[in-house]
C-alpha positions in Angstrom: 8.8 -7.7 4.1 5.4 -7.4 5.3 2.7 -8.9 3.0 1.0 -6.1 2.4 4.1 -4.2 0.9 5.0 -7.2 -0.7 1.4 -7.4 -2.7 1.9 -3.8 -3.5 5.6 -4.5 -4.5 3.9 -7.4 -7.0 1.1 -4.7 -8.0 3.8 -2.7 -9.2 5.2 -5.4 -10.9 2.6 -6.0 -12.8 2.3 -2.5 -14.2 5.8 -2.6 -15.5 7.7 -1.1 -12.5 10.8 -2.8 -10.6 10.6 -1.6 -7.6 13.4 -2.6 -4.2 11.3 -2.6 -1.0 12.9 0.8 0.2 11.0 2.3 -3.1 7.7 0.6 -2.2 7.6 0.3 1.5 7.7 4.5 1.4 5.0 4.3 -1.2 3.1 2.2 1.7 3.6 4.3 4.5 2.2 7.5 2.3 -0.8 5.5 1.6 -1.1 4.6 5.2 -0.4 7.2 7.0 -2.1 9.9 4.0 1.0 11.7 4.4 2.5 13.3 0.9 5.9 11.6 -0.4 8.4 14.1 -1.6 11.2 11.9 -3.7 13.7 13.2 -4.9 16.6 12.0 -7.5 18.3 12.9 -11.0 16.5 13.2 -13.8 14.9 10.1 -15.7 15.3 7.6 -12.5 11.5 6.8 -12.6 10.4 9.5 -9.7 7.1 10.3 -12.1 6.8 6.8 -13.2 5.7 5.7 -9.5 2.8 7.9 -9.4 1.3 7.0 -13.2 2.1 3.6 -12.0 -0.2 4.0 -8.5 -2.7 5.4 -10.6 -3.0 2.4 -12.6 -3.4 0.2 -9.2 -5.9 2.6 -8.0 -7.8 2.1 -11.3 -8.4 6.2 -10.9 -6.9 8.7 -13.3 -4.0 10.8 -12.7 -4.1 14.4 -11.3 -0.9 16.2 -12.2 0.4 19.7 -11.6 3.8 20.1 -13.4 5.5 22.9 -12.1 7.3 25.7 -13.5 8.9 29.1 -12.6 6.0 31.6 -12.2 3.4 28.8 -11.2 0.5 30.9 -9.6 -2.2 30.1 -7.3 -4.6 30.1 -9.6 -3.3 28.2 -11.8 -2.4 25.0 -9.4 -6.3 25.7 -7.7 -9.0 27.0 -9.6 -10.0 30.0 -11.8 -13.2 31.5 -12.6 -14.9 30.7 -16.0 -15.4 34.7 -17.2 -16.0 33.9 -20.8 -19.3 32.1 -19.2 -20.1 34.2 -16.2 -20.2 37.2 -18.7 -22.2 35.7 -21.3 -25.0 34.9 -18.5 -24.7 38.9 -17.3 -25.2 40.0 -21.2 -28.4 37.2 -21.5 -29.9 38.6 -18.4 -29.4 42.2 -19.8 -30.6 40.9 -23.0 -33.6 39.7 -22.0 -34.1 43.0 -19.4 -34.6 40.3 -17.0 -36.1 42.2 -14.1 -35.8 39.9 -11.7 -32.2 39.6 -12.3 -31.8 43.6 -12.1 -33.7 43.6 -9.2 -31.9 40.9 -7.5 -28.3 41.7 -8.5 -26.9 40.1 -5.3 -28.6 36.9 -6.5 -27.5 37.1 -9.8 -23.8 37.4 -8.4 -24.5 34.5 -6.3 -25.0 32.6 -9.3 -22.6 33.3 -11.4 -20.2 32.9 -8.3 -21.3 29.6 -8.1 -19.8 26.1 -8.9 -21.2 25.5 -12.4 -18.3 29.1 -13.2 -15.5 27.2 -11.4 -12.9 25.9 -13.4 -10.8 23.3 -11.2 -7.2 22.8 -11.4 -5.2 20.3 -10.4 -4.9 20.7 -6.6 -8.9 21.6 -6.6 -9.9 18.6 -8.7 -7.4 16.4 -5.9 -9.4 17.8 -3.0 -13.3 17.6 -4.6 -13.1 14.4 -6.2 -15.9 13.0 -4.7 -14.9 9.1 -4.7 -11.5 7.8 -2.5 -8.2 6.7 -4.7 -7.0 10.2 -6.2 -3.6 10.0 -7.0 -2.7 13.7 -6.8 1.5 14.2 -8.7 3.2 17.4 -7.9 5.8 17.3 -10.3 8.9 19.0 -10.1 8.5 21.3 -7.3 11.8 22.5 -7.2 10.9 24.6 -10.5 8.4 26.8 -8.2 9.3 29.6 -6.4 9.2 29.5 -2.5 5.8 31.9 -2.4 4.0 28.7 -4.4 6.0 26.0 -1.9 4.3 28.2 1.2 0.8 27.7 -0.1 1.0 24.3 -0.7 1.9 24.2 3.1 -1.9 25.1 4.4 -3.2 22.5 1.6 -0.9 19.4 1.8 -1.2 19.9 6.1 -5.2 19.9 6.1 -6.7 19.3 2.2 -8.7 21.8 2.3 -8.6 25.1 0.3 -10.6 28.9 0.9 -12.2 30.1 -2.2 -13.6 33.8 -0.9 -16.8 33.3 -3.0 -17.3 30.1 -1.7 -16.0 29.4 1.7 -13.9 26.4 2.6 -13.9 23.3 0.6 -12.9 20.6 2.7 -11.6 16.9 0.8 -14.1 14.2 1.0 -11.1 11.5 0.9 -7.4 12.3 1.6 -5.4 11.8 -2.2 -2.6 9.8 -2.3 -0.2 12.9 -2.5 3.2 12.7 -4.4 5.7 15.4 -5.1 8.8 14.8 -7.6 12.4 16.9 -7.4 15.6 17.1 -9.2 17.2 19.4 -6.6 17.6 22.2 -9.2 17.0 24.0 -5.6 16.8 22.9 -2.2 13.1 22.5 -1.3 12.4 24.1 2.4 12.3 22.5 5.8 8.6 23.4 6.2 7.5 21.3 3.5 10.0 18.5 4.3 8.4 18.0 7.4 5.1 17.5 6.3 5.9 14.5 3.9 7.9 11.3 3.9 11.1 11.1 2.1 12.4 9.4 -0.7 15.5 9.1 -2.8 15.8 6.9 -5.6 19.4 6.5 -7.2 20.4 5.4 -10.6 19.3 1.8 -10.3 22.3 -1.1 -9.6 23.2 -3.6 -12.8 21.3 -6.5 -12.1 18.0 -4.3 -11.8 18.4 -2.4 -14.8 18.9 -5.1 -17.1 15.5 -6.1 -15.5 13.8 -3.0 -16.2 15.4 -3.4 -19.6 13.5 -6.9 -19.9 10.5 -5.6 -18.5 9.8 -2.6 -20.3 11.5 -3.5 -24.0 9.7 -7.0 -24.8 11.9 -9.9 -27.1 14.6 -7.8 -26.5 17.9 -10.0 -27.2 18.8 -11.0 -23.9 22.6 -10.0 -24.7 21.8 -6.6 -26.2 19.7 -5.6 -22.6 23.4 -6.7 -21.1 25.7 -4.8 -23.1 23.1 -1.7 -23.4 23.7 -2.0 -19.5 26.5 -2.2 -19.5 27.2 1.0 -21.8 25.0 3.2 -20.3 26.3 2.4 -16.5 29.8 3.1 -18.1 28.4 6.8 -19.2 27.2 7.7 -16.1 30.7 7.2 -14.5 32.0 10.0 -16.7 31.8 13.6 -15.9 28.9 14.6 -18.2 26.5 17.5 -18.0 23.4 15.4 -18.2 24.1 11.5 -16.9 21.6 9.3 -18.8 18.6 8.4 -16.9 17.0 5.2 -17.2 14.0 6.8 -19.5 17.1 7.1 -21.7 18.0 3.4 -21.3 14.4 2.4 -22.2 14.3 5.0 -25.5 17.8 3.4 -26.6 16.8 0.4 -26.1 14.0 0.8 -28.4 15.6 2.4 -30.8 17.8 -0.4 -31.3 15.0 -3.1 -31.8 13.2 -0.4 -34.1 16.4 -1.0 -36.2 16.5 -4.5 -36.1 19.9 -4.5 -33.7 20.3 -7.4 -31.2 24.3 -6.3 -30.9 26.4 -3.5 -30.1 29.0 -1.7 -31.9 30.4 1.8 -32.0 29.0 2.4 -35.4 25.3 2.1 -34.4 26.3 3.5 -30.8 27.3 7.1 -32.5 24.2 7.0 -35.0 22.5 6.3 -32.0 23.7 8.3 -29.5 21.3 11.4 -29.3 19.1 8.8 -27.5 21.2 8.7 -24.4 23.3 12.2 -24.3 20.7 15.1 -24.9 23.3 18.1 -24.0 26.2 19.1 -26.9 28.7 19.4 -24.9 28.5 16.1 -23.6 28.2 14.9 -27.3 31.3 16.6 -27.6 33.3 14.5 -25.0 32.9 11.3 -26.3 34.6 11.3 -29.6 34.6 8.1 -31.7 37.7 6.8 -29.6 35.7 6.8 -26.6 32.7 5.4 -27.8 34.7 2.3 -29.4 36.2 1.6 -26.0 32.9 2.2 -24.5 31.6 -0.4 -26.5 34.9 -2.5 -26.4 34.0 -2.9 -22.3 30.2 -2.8 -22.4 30.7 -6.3 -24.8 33.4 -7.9 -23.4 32.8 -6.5 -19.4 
């Protein structure tokens, strides 16, 4: 491993996140090369976590677009401030300003200027002035295909066309990340213009590290046998496999009530922190749970 990637592989350590050197050499080459990093994976494997955490090493804050069916433009780059831009046409007309009257183009200049722009996400990521942005598209896959084909012009040469206000052109390329859970295949166009990353459900051994990392004076055999459990679920053939966000929330759960053991008991009060769909509740009846717990304490 190249020292760089392995300072930025401590770097992450130190902000909580376990990362293998596939993980952060990809997080490198995006930073390198300025090229956006699509990664994909299921839900709750720590996809969002990487870019909160490059934040943090940047020392810059966060610019995040969380997508959703419907997402327009607008919304994702700017919008015009009306409430304002009317309120200074009504104080001109107030005030029979006649230099504004007779100067109307002038007065549209104004109120078609910066000072009525309200920037979203993508246009905060381009005009941040200073170098560092850390720009998260989150969940793509939730926008249509119309939204996936404008972020093609933007993420190929950071720079956006405002008609009012020409073309706005970034300053400093932002560190560009984009998040999937493959509800739908993302096109080939975008694909091309990032680097690729998958990130699976993590191995034993670096989950129980996680576990240690991110739940402090946790009982060293409870971060085993929670492990253990939860590694167990996923083999099954449930609707919604528990991520490790869900590892880290029932881990703290069981701390918050004082539990440094397992046993099927506190595993079905408890188990709303790991399943979060009822039919998978349904599946594991208290039989399976006790042999869940059965293996996840005596692997």
């Amino acid at each position: 491993m190249r020292p760089e990637i392995r300072r930025l592989q401590g770097s992450m350590r130190e902000q909580g996140y376990v990362a293998e050197p596939s993980i952060v050499t990809a997080v490198h080459l995006a930073r390198a090369m300025e090229k956006p990093l699509l990664i994909e994976g299921d839900a709750g494997v720590g996809k969002t976590e990487i870019a909160k955490v490059m934040a943090a090493i940047r020392g810059t804050g966060l610019i995040r677009l969380q997508c959703y069916e419907g997402l327009d433009v607008n919304t994702a780059l700017y919008e015009w401030n009306y409430q304002k831009q009317l309120l200074r046409l009504r104080m001109a007309a107030d005030a029979h300003d006649a230099d504004a009257h007779a100067h109307a183009d002038g007065l549209e200049d104004l109120i078609f200027g910066r000072n009525y722009l309200l920037e979203r996400p993508l246009l905060r990521a381009i005009t941040r002035p200073d170098a560092g942005a850390v720009l998260l598209i989150d969940e793509i896959d939730r926008a249509d295909e119309g939204f996936e084909a404008f972020l093609l012009e933007v993420l190929s040469d950071f720079q956006v066309t405002i008609p009012e206000l020409g073309t706005i052109r970034a300053a400093h390329r932002p560190l560009v990340l984009l998040t999937s859970n493959r509800t739908r295949e993302i096109g080939d166009a975008l694909r091309r213009r990032c680097l690729y990353l998958y990130i699976e459900h993590p191995p034993f051994e670096k989950e129980v590290e996680i576990v240690r990392t991110k739940v402090p004076g946790i009982a060293e055999a409870l971060a085993i046998e929670i492990t253990h459990f939860v590694q167990a679920l996923r083999k099954r053939s449930l609707m919604k496999p528990p991520g490790v966000a869900e590892t880290l929330d029932w881990a703290r759960a069981l701390i918050t009530l004082h539990r440094d053991r397992l046993d099927a008991e506190i595993v079905g009060e408890t188990l709303g922190c790991l399943v979060k769909d009822r039919h998978d509740m349904r599946e594991l009846e208290r039989g399976e749970i006790a042999a869940l717990v059965g293996a996840a304490v005596d692997p």
